[in-house]
PDBQT receptor file of N, H, CA, C and O in Angstrom, charges set to zero:
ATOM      1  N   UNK A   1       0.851  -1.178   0.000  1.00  0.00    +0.000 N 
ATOM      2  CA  UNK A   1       0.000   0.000   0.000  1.00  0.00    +0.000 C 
ATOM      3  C   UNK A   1       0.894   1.237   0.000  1.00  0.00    +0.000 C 
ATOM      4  O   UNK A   1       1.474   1.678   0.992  1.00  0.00    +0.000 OA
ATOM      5  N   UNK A   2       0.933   1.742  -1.231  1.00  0.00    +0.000 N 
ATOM      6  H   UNK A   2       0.461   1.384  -2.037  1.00  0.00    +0.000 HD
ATOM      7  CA  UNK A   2       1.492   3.545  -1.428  1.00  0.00    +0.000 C 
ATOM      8  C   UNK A   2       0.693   4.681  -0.756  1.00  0.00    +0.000 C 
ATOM      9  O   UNK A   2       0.142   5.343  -1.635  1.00  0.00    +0.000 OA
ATOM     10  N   UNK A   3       0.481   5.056   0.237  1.00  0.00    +0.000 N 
ATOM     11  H   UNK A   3       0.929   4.518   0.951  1.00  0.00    +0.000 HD
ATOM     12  CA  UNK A   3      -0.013   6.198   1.324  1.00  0.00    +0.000 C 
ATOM     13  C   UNK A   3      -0.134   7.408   0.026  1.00  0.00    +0.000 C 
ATOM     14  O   UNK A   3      -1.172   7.759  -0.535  1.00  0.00    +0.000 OA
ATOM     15  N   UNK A   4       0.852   7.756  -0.158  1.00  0.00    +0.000 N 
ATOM     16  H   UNK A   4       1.695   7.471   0.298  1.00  0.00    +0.000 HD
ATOM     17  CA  UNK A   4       1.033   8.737  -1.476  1.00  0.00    +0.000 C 
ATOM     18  C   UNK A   4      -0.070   9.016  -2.603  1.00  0.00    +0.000 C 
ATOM     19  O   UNK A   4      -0.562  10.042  -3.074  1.00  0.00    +0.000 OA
ATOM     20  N   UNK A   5      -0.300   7.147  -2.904  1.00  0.00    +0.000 N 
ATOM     21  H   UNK A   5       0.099   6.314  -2.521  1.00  0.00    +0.000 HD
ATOM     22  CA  UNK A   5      -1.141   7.361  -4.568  1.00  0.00    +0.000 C 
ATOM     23  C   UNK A   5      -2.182   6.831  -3.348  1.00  0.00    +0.000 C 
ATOM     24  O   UNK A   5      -2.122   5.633  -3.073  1.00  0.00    +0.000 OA
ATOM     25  N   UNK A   6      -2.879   7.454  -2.805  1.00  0.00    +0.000 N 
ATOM     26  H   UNK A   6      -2.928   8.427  -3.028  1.00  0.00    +0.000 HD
ATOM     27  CA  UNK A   6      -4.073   6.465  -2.318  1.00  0.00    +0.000 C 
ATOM     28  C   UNK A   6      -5.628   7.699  -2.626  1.00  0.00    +0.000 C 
ATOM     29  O   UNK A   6      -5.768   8.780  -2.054  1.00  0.00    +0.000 OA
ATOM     30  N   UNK A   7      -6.324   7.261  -3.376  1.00  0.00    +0.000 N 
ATOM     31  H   UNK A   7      -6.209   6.383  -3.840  1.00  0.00    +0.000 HD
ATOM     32  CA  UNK A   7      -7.279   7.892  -3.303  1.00  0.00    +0.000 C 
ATOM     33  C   UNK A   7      -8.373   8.785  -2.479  1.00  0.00    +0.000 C 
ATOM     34  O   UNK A   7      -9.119   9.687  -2.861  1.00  0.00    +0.000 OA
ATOM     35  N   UNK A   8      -8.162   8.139  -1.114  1.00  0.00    +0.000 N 
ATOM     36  H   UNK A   8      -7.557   7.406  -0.804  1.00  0.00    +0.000 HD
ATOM     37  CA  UNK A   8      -8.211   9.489  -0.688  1.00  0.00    +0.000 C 
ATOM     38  C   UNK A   8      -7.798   9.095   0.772  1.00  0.00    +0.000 C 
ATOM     39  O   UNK A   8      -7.784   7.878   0.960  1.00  0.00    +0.000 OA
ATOM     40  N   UNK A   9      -7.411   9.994   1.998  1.00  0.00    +0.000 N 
ATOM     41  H   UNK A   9      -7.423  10.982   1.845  1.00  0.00    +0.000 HD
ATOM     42  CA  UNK A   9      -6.666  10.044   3.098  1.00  0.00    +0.000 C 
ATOM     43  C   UNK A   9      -7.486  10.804   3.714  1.00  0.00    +0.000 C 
ATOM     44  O   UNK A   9      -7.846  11.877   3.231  1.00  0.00    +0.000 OA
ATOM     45  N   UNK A  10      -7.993  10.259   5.126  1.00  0.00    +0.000 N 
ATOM     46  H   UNK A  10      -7.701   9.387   5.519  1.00  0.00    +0.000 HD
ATOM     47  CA  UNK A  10      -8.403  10.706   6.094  1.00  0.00    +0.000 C 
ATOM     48  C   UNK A  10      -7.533  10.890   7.392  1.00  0.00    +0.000 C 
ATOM     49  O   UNK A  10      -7.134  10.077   8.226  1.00  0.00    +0.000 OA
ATOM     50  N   UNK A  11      -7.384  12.252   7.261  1.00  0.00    +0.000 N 
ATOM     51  H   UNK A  11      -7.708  12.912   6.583  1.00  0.00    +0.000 HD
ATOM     52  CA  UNK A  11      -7.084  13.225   8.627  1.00  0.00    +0.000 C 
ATOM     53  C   UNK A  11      -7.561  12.663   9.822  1.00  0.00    +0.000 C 
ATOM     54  O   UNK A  11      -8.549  11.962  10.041  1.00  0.00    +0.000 OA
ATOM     55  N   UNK A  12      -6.431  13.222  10.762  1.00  0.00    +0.000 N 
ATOM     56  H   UNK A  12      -5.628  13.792  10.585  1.00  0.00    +0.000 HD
ATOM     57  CA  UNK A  12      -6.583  13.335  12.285  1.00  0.00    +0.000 C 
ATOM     58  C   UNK A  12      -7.467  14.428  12.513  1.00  0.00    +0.000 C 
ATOM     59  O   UNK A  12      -7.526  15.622  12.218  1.00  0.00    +0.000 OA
ATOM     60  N   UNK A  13      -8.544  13.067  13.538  1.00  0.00    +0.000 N 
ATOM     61  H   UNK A  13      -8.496  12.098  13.778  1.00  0.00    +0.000 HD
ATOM     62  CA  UNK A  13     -10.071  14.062  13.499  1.00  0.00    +0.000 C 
ATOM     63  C   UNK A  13     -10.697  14.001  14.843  1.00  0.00    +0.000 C 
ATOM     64  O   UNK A  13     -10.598  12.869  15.316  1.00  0.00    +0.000 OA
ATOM     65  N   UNK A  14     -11.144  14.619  15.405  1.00  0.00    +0.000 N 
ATOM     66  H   UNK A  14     -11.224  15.539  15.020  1.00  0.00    +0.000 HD
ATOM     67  CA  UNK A  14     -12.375  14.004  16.394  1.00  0.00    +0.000 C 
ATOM     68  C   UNK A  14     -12.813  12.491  16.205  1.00  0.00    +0.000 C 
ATOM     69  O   UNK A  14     -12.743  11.526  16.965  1.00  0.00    +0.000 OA
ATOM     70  N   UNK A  15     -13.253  12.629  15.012  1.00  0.00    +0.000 N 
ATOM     71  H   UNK A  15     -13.310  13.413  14.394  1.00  0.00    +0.000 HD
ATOM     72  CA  UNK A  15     -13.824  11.016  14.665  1.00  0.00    +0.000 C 
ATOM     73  C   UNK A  15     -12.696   9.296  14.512  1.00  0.00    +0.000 C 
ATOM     74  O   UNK A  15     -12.925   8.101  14.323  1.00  0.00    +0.000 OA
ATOM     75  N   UNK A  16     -11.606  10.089  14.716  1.00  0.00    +0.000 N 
ATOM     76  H   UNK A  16     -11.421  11.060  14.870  1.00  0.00    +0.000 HD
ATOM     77  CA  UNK A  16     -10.283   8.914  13.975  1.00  0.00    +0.000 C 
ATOM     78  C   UNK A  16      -9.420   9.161  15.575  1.00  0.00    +0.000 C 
ATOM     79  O   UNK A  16      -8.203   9.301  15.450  1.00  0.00    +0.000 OA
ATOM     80  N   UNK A  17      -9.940   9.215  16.940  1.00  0.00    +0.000 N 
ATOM     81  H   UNK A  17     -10.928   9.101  17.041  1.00  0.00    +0.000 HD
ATOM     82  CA  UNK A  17      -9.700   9.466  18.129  1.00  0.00    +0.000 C 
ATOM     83  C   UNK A  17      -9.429   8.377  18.517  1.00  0.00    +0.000 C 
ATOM     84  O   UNK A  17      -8.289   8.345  18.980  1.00  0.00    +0.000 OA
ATOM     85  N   UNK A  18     -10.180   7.022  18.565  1.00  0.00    +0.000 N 
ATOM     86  H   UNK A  18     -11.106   7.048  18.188  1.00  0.00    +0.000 HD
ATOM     87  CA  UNK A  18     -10.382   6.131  19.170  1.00  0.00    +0.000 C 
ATOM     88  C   UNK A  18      -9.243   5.237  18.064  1.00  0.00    +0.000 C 
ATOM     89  O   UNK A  18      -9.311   4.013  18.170  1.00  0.00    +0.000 OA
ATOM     90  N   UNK A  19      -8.445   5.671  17.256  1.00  0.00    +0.000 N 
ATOM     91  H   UNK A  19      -8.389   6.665  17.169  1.00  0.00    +0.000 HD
ATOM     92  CA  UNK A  19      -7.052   4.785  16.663  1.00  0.00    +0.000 C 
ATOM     93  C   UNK A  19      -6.004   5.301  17.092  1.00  0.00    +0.000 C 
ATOM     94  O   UNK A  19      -4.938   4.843  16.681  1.00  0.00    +0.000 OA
ATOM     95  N   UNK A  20      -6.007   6.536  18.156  1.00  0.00    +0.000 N 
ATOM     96  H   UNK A  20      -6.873   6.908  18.490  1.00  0.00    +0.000 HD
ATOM     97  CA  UNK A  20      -4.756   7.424  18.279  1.00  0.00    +0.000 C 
ATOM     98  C   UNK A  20      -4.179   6.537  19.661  1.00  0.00    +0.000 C 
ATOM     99  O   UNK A  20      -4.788   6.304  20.706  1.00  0.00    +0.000 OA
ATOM    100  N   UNK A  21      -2.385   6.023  19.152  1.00  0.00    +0.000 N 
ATOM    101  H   UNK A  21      -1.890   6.213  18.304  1.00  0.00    +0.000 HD
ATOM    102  CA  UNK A  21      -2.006   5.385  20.662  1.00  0.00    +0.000 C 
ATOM    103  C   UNK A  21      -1.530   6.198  20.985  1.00  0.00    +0.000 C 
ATOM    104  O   UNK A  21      -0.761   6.840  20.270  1.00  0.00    +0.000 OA
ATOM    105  N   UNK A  22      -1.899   6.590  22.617  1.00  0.00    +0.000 N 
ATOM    106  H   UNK A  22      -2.524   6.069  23.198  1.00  0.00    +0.000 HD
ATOM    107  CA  UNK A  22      -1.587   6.985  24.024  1.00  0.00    +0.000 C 
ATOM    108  C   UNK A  22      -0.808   6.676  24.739  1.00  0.00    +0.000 C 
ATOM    109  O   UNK A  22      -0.940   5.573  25.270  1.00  0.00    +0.000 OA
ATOM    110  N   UNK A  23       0.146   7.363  25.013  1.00  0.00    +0.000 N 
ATOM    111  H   UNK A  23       0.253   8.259  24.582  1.00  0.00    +0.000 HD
ATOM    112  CA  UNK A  23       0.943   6.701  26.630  1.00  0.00    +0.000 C 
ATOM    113  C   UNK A  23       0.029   6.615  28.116  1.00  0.00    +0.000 C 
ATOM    114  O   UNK A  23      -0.437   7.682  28.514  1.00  0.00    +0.000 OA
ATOM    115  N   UNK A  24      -0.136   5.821  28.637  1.00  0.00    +0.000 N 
ATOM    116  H   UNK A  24       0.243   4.954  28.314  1.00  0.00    +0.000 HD
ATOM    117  CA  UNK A  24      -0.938   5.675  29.666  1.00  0.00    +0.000 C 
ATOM    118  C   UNK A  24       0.220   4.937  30.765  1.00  0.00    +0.000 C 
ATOM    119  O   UNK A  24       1.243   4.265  30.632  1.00  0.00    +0.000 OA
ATOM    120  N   UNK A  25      -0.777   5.614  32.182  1.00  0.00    +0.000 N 
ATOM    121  H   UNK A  25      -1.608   6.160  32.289  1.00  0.00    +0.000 HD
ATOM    122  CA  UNK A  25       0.420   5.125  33.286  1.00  0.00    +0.000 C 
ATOM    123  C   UNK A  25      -1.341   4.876  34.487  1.00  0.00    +0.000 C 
ATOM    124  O   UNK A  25      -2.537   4.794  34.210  1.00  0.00    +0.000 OA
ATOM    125  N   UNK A  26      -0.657   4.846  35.603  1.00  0.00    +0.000 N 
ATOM    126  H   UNK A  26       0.315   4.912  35.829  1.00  0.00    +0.000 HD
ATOM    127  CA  UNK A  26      -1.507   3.799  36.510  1.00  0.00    +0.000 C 
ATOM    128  C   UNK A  26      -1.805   5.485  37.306  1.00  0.00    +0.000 C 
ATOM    129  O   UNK A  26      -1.078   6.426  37.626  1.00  0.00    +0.000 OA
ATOM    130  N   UNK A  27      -3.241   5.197  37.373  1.00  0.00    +0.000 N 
ATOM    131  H   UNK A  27      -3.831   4.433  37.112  1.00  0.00    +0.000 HD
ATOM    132  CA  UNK A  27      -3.846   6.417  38.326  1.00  0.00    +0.000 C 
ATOM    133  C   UNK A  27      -2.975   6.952  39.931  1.00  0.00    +0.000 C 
ATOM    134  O   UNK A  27      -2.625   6.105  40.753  1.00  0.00    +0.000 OA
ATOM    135  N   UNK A  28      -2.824   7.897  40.066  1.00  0.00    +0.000 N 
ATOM    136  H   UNK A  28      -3.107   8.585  39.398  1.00  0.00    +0.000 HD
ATOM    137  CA  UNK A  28      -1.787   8.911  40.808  1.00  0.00    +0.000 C 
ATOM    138  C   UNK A  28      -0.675   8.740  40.693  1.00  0.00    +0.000 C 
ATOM    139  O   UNK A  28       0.051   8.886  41.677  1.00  0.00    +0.000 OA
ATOM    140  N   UNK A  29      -0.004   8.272  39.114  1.00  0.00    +0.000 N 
ATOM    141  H   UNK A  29      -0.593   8.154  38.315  1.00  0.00    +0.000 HD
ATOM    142  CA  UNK A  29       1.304   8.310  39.012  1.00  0.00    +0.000 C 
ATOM    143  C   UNK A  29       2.520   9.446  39.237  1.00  0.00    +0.000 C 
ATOM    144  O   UNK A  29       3.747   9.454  39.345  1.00  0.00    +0.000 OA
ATOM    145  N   UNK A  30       1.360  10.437  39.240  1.00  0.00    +0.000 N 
ATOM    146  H   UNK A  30       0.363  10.431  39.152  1.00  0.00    +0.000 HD
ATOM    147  CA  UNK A  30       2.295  11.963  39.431  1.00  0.00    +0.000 C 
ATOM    148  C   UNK A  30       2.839  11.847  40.777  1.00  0.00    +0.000 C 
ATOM    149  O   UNK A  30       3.810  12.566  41.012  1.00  0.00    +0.000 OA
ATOM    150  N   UNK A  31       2.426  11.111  41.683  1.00  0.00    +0.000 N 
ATOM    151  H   UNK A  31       1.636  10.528  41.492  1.00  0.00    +0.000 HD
ATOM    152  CA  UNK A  31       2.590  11.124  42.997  1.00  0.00    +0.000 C 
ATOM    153  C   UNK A  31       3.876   9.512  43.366  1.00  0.00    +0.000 C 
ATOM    154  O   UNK A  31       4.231   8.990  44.422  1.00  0.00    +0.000 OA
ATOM    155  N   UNK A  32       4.201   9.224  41.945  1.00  0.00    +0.000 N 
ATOM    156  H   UNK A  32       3.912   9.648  41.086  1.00  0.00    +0.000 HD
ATOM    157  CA  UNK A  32       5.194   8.002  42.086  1.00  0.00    +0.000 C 
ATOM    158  C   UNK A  32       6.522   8.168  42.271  1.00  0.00    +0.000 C 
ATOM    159  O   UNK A  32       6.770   9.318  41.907  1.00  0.00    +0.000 OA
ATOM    160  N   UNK A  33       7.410   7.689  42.606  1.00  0.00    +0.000 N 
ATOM    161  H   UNK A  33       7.209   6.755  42.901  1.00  0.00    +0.000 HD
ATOM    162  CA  UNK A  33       8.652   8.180  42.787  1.00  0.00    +0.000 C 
ATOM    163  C   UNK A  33       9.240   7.933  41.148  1.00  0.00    +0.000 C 
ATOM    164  O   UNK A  33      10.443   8.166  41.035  1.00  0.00    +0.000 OA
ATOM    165  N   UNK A  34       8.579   7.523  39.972  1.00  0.00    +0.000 N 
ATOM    166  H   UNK A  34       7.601   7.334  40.064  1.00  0.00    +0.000 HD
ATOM    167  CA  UNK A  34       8.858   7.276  38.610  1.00  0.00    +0.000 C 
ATOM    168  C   UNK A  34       8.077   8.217  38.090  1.00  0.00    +0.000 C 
ATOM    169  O   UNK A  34       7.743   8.261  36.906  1.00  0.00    +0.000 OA
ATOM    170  N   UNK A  35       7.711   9.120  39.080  1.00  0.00    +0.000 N 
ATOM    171  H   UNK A  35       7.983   9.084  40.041  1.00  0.00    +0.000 HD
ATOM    172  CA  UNK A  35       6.879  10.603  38.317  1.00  0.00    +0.000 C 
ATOM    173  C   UNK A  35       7.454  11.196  36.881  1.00  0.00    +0.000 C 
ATOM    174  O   UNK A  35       6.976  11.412  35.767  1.00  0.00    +0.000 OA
ATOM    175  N   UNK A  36       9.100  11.381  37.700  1.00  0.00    +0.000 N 
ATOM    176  H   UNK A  36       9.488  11.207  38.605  1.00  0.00    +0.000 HD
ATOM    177  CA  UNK A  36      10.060  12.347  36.918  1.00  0.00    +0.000 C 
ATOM    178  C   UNK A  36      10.361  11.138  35.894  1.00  0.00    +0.000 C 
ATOM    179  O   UNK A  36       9.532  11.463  35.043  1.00  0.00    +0.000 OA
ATOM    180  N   UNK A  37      10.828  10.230  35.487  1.00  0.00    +0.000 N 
ATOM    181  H   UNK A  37      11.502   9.966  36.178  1.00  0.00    +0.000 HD
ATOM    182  CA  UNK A  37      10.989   9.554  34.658  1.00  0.00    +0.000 C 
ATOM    183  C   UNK A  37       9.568   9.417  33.068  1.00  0.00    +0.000 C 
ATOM    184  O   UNK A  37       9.499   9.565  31.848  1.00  0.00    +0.000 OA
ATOM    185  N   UNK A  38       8.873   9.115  34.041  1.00  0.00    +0.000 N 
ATOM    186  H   UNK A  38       8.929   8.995  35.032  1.00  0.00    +0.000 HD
ATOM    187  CA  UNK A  38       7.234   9.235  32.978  1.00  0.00    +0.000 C 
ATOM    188  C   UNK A  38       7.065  10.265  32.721  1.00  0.00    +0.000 C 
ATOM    189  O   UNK A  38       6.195  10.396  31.861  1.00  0.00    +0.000 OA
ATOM    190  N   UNK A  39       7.637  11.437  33.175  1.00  0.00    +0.000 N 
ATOM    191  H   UNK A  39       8.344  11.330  33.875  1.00  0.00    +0.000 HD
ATOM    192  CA  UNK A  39       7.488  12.690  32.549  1.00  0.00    +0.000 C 
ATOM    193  C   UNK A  39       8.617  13.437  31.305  1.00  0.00    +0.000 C 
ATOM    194  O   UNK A  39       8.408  14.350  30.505  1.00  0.00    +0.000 OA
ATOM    195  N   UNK A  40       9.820  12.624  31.557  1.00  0.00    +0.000 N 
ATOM    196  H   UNK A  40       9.990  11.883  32.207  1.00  0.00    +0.000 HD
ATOM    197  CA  UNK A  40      10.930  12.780  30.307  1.00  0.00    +0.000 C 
ATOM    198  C   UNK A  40      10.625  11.772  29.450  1.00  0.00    +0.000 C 
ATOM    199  O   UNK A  40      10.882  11.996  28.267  1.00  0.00    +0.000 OA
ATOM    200  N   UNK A  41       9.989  10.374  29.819  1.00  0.00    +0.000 N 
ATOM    201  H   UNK A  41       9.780  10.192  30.780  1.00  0.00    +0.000 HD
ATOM    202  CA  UNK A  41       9.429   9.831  28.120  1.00  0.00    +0.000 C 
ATOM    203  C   UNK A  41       8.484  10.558  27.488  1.00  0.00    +0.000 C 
ATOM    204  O   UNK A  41       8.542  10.726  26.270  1.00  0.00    +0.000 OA
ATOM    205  N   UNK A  42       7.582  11.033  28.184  1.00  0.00    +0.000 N 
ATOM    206  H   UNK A  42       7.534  10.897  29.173  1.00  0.00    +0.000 HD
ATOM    207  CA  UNK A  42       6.593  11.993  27.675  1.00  0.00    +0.000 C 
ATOM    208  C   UNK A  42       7.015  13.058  26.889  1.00  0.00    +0.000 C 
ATOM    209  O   UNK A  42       6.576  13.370  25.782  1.00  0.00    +0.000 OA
ATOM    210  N   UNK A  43       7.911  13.605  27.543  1.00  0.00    +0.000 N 
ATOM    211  H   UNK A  43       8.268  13.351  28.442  1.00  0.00    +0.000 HD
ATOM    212  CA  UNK A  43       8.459  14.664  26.569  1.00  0.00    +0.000 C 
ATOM    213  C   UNK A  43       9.574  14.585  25.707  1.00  0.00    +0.000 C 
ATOM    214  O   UNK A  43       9.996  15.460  24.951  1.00  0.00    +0.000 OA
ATOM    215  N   UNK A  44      10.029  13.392  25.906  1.00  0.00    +0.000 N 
ATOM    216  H   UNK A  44       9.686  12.680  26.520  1.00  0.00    +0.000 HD
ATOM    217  CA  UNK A  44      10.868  12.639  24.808  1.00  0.00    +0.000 C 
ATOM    218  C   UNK A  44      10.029  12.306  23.426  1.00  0.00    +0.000 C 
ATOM    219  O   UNK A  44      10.398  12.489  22.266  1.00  0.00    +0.000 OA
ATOM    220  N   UNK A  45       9.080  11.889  23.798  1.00  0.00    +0.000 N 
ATOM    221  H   UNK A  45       8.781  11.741  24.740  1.00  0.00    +0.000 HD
ATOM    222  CA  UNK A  45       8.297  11.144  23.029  1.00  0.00    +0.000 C 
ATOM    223  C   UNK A  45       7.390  12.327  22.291  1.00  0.00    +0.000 C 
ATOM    224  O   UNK A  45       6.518  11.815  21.589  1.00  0.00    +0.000 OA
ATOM    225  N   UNK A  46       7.380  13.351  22.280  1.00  0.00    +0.000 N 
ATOM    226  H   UNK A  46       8.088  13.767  22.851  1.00  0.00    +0.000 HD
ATOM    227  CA  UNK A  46       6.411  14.288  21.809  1.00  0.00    +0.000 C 
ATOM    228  C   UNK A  46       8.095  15.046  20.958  1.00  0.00    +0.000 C 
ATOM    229  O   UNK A  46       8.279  16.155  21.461  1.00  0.00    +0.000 OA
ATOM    230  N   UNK A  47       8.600  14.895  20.483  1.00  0.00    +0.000 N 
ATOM    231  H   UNK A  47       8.451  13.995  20.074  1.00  0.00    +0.000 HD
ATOM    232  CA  UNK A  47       9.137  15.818  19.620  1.00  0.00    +0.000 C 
ATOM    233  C   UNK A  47       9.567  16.059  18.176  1.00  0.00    +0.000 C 
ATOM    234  O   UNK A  47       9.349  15.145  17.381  1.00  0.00    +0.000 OA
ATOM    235  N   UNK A  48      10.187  17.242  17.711  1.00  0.00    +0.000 N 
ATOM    236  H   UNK A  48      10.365  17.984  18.357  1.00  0.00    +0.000 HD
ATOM    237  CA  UNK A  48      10.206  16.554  16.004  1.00  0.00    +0.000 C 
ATOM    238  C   UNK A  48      11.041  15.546  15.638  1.00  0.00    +0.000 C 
ATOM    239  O   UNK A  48      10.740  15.018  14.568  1.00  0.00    +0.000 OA
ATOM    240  N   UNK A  49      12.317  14.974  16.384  1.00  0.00    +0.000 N 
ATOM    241  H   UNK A  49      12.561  15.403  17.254  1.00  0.00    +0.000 HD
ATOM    242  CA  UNK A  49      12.563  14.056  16.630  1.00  0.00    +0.000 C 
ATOM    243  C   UNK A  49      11.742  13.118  16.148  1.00  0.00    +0.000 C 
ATOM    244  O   UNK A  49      11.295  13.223  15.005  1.00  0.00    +0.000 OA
ATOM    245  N   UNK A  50      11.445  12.122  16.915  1.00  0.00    +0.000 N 
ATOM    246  H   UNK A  50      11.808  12.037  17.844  1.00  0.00    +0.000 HD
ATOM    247  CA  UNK A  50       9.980  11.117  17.269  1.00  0.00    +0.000 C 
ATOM    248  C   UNK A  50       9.033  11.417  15.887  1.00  0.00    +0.000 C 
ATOM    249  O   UNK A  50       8.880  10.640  14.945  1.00  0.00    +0.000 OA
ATOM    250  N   UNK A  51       8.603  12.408  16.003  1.00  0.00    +0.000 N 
ATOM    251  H   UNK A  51       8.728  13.039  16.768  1.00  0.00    +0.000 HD
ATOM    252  CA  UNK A  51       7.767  12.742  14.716  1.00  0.00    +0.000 C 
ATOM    253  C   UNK A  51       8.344  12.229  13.571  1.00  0.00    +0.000 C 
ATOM    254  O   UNK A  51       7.757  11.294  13.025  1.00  0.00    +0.000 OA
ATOM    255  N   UNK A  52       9.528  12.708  13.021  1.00  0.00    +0.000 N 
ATOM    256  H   UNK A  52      10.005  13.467  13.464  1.00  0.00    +0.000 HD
ATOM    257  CA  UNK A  52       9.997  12.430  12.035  1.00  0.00    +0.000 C 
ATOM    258  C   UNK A  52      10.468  11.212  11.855  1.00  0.00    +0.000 C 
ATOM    259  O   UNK A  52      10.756  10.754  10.750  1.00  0.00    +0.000 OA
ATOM    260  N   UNK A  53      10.550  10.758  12.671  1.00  0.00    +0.000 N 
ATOM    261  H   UNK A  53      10.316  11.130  13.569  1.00  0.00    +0.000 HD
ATOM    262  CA  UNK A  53      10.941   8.826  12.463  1.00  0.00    +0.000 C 
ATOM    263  C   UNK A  53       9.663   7.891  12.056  1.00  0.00    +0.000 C 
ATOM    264  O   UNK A  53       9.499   7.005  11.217  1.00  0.00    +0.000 OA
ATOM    265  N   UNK A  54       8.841   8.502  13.038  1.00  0.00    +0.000 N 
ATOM    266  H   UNK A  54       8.975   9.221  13.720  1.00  0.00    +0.000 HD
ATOM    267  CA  UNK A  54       7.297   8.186  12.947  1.00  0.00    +0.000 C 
ATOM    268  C   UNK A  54       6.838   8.379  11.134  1.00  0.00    +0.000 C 
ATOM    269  O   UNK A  54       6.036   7.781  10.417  1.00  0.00    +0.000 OA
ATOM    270  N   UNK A  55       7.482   9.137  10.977  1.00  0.00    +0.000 N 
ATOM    271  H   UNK A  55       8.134   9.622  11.559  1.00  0.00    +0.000 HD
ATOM    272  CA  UNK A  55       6.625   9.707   9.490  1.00  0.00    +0.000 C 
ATOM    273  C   UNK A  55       7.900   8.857   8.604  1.00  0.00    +0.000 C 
ATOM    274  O   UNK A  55       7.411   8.377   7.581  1.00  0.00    +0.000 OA
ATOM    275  N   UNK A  56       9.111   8.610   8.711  1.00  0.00    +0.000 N 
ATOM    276  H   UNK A  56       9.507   9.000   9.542  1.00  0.00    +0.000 HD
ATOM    277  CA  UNK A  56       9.815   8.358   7.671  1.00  0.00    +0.000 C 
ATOM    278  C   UNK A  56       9.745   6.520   8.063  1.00  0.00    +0.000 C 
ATOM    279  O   UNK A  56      10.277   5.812   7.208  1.00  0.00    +0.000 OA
ATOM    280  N   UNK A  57       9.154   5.828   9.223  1.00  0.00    +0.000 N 
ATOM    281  H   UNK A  57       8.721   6.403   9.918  1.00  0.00    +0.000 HD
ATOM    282  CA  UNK A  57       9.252   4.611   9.065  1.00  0.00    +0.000 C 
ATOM    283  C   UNK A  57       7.795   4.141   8.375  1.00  0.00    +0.000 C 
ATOM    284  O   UNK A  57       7.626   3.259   7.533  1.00  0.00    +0.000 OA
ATOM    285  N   UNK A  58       6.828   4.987   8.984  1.00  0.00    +0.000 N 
ATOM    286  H   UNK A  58       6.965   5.704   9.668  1.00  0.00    +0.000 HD
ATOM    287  CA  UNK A  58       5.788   4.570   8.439  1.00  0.00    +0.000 C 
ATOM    288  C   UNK A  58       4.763   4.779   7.293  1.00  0.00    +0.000 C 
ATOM    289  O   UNK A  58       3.570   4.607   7.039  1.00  0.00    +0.000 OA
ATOM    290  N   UNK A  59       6.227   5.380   6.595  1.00  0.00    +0.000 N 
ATOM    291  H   UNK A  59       7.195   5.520   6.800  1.00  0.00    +0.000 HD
ATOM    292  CA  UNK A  59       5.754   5.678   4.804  1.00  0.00    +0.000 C 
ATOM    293  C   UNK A  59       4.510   6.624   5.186  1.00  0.00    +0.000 C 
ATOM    294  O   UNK A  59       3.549   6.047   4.678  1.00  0.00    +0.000 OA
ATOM    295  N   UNK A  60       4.078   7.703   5.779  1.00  0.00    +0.000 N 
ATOM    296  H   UNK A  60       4.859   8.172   6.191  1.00  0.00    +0.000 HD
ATOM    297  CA  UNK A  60       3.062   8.533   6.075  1.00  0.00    +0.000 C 
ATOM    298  C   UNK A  60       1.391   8.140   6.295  1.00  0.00    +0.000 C 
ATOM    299  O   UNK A  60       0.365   8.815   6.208  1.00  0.00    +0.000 OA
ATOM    300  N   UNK A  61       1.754   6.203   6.735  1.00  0.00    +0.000 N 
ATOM    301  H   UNK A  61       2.587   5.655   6.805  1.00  0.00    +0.000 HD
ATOM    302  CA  UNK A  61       0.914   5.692   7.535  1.00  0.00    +0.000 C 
ATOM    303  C   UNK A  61       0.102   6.135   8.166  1.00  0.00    +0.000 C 
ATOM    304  O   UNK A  61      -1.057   6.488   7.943  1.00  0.00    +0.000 OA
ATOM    305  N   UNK A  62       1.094   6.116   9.494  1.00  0.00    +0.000 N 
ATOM    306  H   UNK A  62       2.035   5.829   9.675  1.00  0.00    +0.000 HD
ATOM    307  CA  UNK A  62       1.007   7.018  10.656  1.00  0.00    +0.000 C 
ATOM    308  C   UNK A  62       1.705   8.410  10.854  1.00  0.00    +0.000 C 
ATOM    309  O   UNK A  62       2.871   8.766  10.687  1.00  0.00    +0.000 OA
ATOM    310  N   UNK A  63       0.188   9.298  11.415  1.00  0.00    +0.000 N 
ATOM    311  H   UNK A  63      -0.759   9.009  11.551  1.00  0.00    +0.000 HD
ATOM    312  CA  UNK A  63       0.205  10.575  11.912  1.00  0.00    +0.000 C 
ATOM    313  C   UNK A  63       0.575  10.784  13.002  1.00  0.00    +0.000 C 
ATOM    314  O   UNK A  63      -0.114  10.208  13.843  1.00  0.00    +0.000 OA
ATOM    315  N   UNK A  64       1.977  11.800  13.681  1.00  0.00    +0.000 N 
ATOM    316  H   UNK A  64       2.537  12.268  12.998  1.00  0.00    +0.000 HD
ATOM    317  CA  UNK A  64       1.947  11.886  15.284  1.00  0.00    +0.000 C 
ATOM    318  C   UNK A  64       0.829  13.067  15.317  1.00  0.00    +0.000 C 
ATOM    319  O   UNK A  64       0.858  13.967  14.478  1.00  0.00    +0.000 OA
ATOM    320  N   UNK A  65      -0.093  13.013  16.270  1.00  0.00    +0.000 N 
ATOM    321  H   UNK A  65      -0.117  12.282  16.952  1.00  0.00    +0.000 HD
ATOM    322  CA  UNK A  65      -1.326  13.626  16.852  1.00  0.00    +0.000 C 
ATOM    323  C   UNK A  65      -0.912  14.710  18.060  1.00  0.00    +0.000 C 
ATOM    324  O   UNK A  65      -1.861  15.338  18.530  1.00  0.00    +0.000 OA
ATOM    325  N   UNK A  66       0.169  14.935  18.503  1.00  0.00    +0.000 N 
ATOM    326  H   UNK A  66       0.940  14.425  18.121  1.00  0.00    +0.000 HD
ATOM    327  CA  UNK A  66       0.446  15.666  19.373  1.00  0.00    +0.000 C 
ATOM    328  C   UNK A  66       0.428  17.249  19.149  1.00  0.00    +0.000 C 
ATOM    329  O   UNK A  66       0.722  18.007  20.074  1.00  0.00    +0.000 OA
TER     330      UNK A  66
């Protein structure tokens, strides 16, 4: 599948919400002593960095949503 020639491509939407993966952690993690750690993958993980790997492995597959 060519992402490129594809007839037509649906956007990151309200409606295309429930395909977007999430980092998720265990309720009052802010209060964990792995607070500070889950908070530098987080922001590891949100950058153009990340983005751009995201977009160049997955042939423009996948959208980062952030």
């Amino acid at each position: 599948l060519d992402y490129k020639k594809a007839l037509f491509k649906e956007q990151a939407d309200e409606n295309s919400k429930q395909w977007y993966n999430i980092i998720v952690a265990k309720k009052d993690w802010e209060s964990s002593p792995k607070a500070d750690a889950i908070k530098k993958i987080i922001a590891a993980y949100h950058t153009d960095e990340v983005k751009k790997v995201i977009e160049e492995t997955s042939d423009g597959l996948d959208q980062p949503v952030w």
